[in-house]
C-alpha positions as CSV (number, residue, x, y, z in Angstrom):
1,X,68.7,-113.9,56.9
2,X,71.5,-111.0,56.1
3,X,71.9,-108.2,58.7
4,X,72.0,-105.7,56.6
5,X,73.4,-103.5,59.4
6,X,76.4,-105.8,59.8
7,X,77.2,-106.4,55.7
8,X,76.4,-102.6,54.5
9,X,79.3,-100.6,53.9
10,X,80.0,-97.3,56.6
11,X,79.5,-95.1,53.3
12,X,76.3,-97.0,52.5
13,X,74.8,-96.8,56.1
14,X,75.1,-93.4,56.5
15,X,73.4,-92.9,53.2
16,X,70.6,-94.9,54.6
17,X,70.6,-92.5,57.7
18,X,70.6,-89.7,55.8
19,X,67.6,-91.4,53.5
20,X,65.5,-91.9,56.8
21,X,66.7,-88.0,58.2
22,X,65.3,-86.4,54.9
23,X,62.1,-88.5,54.7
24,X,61.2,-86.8,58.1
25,X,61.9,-83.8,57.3
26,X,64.8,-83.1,59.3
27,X,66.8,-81.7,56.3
28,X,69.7,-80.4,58.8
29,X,70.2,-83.9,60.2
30,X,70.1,-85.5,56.8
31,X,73.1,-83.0,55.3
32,X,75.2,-84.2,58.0
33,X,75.2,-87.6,57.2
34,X,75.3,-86.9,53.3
35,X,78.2,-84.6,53.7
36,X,79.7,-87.6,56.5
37,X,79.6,-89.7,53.5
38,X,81.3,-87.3,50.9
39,X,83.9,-86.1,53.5
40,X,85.2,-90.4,53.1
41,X,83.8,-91.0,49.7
42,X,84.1,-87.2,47.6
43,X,82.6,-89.3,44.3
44,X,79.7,-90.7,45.9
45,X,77.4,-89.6,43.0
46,X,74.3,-90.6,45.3
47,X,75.6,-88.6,48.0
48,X,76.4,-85.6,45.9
49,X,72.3,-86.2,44.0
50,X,71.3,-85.8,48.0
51,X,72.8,-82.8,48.6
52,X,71.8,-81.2,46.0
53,X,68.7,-82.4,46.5
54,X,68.3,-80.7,50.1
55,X,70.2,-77.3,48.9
56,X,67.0,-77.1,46.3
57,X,64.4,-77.7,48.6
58,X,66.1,-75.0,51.2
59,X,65.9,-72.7,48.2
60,X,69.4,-72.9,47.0
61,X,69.2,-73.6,43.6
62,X,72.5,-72.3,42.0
63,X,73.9,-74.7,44.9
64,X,71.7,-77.5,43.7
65,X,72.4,-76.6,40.2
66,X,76.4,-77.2,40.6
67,X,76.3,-80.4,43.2
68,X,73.9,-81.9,40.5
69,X,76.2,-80.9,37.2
70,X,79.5,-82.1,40.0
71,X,77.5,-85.6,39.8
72,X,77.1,-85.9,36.1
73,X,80.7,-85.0,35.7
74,X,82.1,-88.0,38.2
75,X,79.2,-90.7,38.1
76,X,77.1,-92.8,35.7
77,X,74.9,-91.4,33.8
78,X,71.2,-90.8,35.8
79,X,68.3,-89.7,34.6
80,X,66.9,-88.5,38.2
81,X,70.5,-86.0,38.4
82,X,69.6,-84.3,35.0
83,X,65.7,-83.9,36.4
84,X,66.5,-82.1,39.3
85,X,69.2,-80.1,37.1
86,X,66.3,-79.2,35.2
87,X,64.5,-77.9,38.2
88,X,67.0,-76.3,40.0
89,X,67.4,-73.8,36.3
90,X,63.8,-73.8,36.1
91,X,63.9,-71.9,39.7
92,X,66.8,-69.9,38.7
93,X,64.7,-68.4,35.6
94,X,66.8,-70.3,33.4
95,X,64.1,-72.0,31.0
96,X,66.8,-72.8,28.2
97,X,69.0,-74.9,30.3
98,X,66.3,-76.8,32.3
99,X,64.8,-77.8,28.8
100,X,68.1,-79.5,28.0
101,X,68.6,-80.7,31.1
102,X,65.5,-82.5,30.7
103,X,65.5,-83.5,27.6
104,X,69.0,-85.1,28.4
105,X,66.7,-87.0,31.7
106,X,64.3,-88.4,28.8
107,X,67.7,-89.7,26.8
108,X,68.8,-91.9,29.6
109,X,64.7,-92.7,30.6
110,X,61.8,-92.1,28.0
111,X,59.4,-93.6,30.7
112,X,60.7,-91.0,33.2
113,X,57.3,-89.2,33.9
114,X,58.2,-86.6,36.1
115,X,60.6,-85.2,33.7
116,X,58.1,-85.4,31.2
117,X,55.5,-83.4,33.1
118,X,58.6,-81.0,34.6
119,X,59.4,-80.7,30.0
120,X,56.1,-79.5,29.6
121,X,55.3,-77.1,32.3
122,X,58.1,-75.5,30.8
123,X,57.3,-75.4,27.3
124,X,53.5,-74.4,28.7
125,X,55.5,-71.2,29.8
126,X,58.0,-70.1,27.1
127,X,54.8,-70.5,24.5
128,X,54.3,-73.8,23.0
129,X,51.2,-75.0,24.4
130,X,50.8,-77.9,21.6
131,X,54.2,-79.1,22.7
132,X,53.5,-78.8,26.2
133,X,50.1,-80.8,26.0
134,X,51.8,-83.7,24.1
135,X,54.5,-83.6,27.4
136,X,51.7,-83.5,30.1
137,X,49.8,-86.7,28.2
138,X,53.1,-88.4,27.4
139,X,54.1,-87.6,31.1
140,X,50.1,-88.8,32.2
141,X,50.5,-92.0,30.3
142,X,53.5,-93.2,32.1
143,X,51.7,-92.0,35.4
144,X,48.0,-91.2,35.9
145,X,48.0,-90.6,39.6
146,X,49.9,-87.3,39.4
147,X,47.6,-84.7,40.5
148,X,49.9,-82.2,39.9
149,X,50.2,-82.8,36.3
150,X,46.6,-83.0,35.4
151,X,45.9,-79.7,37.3
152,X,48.5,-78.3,35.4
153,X,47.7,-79.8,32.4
154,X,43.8,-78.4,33.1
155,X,45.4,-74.4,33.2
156,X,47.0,-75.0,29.8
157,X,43.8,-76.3,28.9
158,X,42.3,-73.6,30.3
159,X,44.5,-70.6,28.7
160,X,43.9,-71.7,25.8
161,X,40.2,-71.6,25.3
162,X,39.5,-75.5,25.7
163,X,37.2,-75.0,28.7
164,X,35.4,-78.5,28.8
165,X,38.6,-80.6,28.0
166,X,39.9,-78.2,31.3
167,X,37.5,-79.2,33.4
168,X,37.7,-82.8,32.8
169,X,41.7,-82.5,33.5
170,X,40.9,-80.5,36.8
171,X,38.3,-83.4,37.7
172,X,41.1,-85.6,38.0
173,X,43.3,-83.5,39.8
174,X,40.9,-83.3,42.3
175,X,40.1,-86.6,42.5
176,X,44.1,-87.1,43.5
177,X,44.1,-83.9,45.7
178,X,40.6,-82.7,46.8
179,X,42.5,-81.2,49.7
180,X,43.7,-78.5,47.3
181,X,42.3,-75.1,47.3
182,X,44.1,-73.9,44.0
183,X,42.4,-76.9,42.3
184,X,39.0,-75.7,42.7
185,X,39.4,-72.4,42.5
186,X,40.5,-72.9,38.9
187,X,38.0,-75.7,38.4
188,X,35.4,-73.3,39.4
189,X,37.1,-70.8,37.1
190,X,36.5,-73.0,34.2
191,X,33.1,-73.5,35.1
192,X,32.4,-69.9,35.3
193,X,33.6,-69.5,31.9
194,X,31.5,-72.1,30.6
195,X,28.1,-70.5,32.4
196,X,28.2,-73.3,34.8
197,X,27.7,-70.6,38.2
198,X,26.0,-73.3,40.3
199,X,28.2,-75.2,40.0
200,X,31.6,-72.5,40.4
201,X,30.1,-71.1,43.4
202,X,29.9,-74.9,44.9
203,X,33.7,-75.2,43.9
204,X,34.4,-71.6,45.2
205,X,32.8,-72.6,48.9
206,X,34.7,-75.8,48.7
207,X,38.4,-73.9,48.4
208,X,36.9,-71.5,51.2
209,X,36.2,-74.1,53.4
210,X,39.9,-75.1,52.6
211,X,41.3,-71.7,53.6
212,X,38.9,-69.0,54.2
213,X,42.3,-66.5,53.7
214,X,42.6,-66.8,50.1
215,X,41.2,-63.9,48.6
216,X,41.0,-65.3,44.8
217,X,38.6,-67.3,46.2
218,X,36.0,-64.9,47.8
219,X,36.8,-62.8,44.3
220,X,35.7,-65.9,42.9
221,X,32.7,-66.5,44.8
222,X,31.7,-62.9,44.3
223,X,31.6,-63.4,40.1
224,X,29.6,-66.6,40.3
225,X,27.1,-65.2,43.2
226,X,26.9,-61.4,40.3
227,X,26.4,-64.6,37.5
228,X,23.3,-65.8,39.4
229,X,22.3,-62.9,40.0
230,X,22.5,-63.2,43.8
231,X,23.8,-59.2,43.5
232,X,23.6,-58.3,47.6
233,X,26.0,-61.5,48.3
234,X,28.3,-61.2,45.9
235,X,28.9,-57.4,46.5
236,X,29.5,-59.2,50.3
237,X,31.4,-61.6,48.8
238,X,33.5,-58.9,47.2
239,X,33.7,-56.5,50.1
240,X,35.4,-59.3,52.2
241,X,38.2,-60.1,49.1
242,X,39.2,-56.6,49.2
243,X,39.7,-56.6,52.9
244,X,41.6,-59.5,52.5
245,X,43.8,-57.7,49.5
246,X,44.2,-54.8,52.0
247,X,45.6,-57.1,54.5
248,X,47.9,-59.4,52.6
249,X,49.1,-55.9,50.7
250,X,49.6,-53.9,54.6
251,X,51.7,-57.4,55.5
252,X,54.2,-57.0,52.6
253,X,54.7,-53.4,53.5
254,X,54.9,-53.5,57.4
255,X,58.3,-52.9,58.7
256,X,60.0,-56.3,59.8
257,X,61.2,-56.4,63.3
């Protein structure tokens, strides 16, 4: 048996230390060995895909956005480099350039799901919901267990007046991720809009239970409770969402110390 410790290049084993760093989430730990590697090796087009990698997730997107077009300009051609060139424009508000970023993803991998699904919540928000549907089932296809795609997938559905078909899309989001509150507050949305208020004010509770902060929710729990006619609750209901507005709006104003 190999020791892969003994035969893997210094460049290559600091990647891998890097790899494990970022998988636990110690970001600052996982730079250093990533920028260790580029400081010996400035074309490493993995190294560079890492970095910018991190400098997106710590919210530096203009800083992802020229690591990632660095890589493209040096290395082989990858299909992950031009996804997370989409994302880091979509971040920066720039829906033009993400689109061809991914597109140019799809042209290296036409199986690449996540760009797919990345493609069409785009498209869902510069106003081509057809488009954007035939992304998020192309993108499904390839992979059914992302959650995140059929919820989003459901709100298109949703927004544009295909209730039921909404429903069904948020069902299998929250089959994925029933630990999501967002997810069945819009499933009860749905619901509501369908006449369905039994079965809103179940999903309503359920994204309370989650997190009793979120104020959509108690909004929410106050329409379907009014729907049933349950008028004394749902003015309760509503009574404790505006105290909850008041507080999350007296946080955003109070002087920081």
């Amino acid at each position: 048996m190999t020791d892969d410790s003994k035969t893997a290049t210094p460049a290559a084993a600091l990647l891998q230390q890097g790899l494990f760093h970022h998988r636990q989430g110690q970001l600052d730990l996982a730079m250093q060995r990533y920028v260790d590697v580029l400081n010996s090796d400035p074309t490493n087009t993995d190294a560079l895909y890492y970095v910018a990698v991190v400098a997106c997730e710590d919210g530096q997107y203009q800083q992802g956005v020229d690591l990632a077009k660095r890589a493209i300009e040096i290395g082989k051609p990858q299909a992950r480099v031009h996804n997370l060139l989409g994302q880091a424009y979509d971040r920066l508000g720039q829906k033009l350039e993400a689109i061809k970023a991914y597109d140019a993803a799809l042209a290296l991998d036409p199986n690449f799901a996540a760009a797919h699904g990345n493609r069409a919540s785009i498209l869902a928000e510069t106003g081509f919901p057809e488009e954007a549907l035939k992304a998020y089932d192309r993108a499904l296809a390839l992979n059914a267990n992302s959650g995140a795609d059929w919820f989003n997938r459901g709100t298109l559905l949703h927004d544009t007046g295909r209730l039921q078909d909404a429903v069904d899309s948020y069902g299998h989001a929250l089959a994925l991720t029933p630990d999501l509150p967002e997810a069945h507050i819009a499933n009860a949305a749905a619901l509501m809009s369908l006449g369905r208020f039994d079965d809103a004010l179940a999903g309503m509770d359920r994204a309370i239970k989650l997190d009793a902060s979120l104020a959509v929710a108690h909004h929410g729990r106050a329409a379907a409770l009014k729907g049933l006619g349950r008028d004394a609750e749902s003015k309760a209901s509503a009574q404790h969402a505006a105290e909850l507005d008041k507080a999350v709006a007296e946080a955003k104003t109070a002087p920081s110390h």
